[in-house]
N, C-alpha and C positions, 0 to 999 in steps of 0.2 A: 184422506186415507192416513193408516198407522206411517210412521216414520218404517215400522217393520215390516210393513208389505213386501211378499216376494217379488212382486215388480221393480219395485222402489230400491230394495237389495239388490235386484242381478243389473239393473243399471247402472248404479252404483260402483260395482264389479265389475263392469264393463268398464265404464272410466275409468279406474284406477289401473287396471292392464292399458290402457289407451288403446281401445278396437270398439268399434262399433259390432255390435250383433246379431247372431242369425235367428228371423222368429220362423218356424217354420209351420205352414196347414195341411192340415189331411183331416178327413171328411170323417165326422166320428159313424162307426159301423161300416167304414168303406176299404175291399170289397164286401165284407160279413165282420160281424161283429168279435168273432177269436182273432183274425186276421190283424182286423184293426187294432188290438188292445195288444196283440204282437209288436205293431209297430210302435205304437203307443211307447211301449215301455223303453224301447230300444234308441226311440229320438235323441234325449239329452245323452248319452255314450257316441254317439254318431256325432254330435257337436251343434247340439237345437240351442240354443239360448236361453228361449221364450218358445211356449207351444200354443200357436191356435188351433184350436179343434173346431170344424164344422156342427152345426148342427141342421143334421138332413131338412128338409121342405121341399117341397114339392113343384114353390114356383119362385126360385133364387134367381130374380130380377136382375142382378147387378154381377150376376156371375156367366162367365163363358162356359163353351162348352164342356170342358174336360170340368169341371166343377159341377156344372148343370150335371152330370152324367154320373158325379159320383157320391151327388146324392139321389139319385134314382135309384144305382144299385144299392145303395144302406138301405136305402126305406124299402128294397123290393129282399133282401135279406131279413125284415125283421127288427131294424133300427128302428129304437123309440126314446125320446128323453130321458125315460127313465134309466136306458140304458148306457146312455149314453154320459150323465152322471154318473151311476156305477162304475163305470170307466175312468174316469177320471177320480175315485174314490179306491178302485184299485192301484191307480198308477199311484197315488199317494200313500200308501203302504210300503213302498220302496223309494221314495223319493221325496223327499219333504222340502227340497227346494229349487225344481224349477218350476218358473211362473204357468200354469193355466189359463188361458184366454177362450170362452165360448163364444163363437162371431157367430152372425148371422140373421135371423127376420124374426118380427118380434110375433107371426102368428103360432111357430109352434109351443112358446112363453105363454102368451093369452090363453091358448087349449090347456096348457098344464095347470096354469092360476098362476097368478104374478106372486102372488105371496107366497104360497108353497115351495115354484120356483127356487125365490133368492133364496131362503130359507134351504132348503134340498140342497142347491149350489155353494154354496157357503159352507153346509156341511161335508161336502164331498172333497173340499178345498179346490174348488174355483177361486181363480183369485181377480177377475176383469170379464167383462163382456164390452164387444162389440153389437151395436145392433144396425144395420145397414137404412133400416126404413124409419129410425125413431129421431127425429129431427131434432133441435132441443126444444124447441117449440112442446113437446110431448115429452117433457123429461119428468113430469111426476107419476107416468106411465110406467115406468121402469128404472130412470138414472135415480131419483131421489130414494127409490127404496130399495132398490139397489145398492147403492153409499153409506146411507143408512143400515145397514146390517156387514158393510164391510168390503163389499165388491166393488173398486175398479169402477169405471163406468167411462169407455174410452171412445173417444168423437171421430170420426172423420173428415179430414178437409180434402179440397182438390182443388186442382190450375183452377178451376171458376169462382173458389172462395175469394170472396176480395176482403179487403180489412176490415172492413165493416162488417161483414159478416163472419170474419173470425174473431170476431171478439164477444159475439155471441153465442158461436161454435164451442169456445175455451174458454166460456162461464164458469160451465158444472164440469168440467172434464178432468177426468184422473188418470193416474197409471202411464199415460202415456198418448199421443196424439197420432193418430194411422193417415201421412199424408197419403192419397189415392194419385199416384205421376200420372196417370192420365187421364183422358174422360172418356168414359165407354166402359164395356165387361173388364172381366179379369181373364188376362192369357191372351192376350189379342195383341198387345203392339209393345214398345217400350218407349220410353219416354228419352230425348236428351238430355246428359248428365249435367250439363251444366243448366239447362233449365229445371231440374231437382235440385241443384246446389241452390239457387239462386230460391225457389219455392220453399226448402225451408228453413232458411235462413230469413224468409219473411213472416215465417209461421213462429220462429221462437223470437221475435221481435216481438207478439202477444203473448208468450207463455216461456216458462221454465221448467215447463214438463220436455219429456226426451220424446223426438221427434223418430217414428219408422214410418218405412216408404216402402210400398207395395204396388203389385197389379204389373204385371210385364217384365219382372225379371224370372228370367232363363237360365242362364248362364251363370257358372261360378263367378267371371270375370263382371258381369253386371252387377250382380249383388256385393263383389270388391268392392266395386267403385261406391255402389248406393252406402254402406255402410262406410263408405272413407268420408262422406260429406251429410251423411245422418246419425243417428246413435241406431240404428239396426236396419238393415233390410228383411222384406217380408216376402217367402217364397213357397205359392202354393199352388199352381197350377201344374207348373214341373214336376212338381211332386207327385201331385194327383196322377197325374198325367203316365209319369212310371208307374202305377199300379195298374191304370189300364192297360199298359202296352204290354205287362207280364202273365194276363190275366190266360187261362188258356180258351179254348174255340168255345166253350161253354160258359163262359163268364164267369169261370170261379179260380182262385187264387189258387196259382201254379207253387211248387217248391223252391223259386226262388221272388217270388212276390215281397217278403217282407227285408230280403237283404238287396233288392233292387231299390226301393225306395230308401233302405237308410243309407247304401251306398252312395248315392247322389246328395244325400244330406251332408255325408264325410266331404264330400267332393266340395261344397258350397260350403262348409264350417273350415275347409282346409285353403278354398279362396280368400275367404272374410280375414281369416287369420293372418295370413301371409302378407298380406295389404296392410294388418294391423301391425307389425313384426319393422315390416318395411319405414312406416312411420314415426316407429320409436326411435328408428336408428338414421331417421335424414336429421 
């Protein structure tokens, strides 16, 4: 990727403040598509970093429930790629530089055309995808032409990757490396912090890309820690998780839906921070 990539910039930025960073997810179209582009807009004020935005499917394998659930509600709202681009072509009308990340499975990519896709995405200023199911085994599926027109194309490892297979994981990988702390969905457990310090501190033993760590952080106080011994922690279940809990008895987004979720982002940007703060001054 460019030296000028917005990923490769807000790290950058990161380091030179000395704090590791908040990337934060929420489920594009979740719970309806105004709602979501509300919150959308309002994350990097609230103190996002890096934003991953879901991309609905129907059967998100690797995700727990509060995620399973909200991409059901997008896609039962009317959530569709296209719009979900658009979205993030909006939010770049006012925002030119916090980073873009579309995680997620690569069938609703296939339904759209891969080529169209990167192309669409690129123009929209996507700046990285995650894909959960595309191993690198499959990376001319998506990672090579994806790179190829400018996208990110960002790997996942976990406790089961051993070195040998990270160093096949962090072949073609860019942007940034998504350690997974535990093994299982997402929102279900958290990991020991010093078995994440120690994990990736093994991972950049193979690479010089910056290292976040995701899946089980809760709490402003976890994600302190994860980002005192990563360059960001990644925090989406919680998140999600508030937008269900505000939701009213009919499943649709109450009057304080969009300042509950970014609320808890202030909360967690004002953790991460204060830990960063702390470290400059021992």
């Amino acid at each position: 990727m460019s030296e000028e990539s917005r990923i490769r910039r807000r790290f950058q930025a990161l380091a030179d403040e000395g704090r590791g960073g908040l990337v934060t997810f929420v489920t594009a179209g979740d719970p309806d598509p105004e709602t979501a582009v509300r919150i959308l807009a309002g994350l990097p004020a609230a103190g996002a970093d890096l934003i991953e935005i879901g991309m609905p499917f129907s059967d998100p394998m690797a995700d727990g429930p509060a995620i399973q659930a909200s991409s059901l509600r997008a896609l039962g709202a009317g959530q569709t790629m296209a719009k979900t681009l658009a979205a993030v072509a909006g939010f770049r009308k006012t925002d030119a530089d916090t980073p873009i990340i579309l995680m997620g499975y690569f069938n609703p990519i296939y339904s759209y055309g891969v080529d169209a896709f990167v192309s669409d995405a690129k123009a929209a200023g996507v700046d990285g995808l995650i894909l959960v199911d595309l191993p690198p085994e499959e990376e001319t599926e998506l990672c090579l032409p994806a790179q190829a027109a400018g996208l990110d194309f960002i790997y996942l490892t976990a406790p089961t990757t051993d070195d040998a297979r990270l160093e096949t994981v962090l072949r073609k990988a860019s942007g940034f490396v998504y350690y997974v702390s535990i093994t299982g969905i997402t929102g279900t457990r958290s990991a020991a912090i010093a078995d994440v310090a120690a994990s990736v501190e093994r991972v950049r033993r193979h690479t010089d890309l910056p290292v976040a760590v995701g899946f089980g952080i809760r709490t402003p106080a976890q994600a302190a820690e994860i980002a005192g011994v990563a360059n960001a922690a990644v925090v989406g279940s919680a998140l999600v998780q508030s937008i269900a809990d505000s939701l009213d008895d009919a499943g649709a987004a109450g009057p304080d839906t969009v300042d509950a979720v970014l609320g808890l982002v202030t909360e967690f940007a004002a953790g991460i921070r204060g830990a960063g703060t702390e470290r400059a001054a021992s």
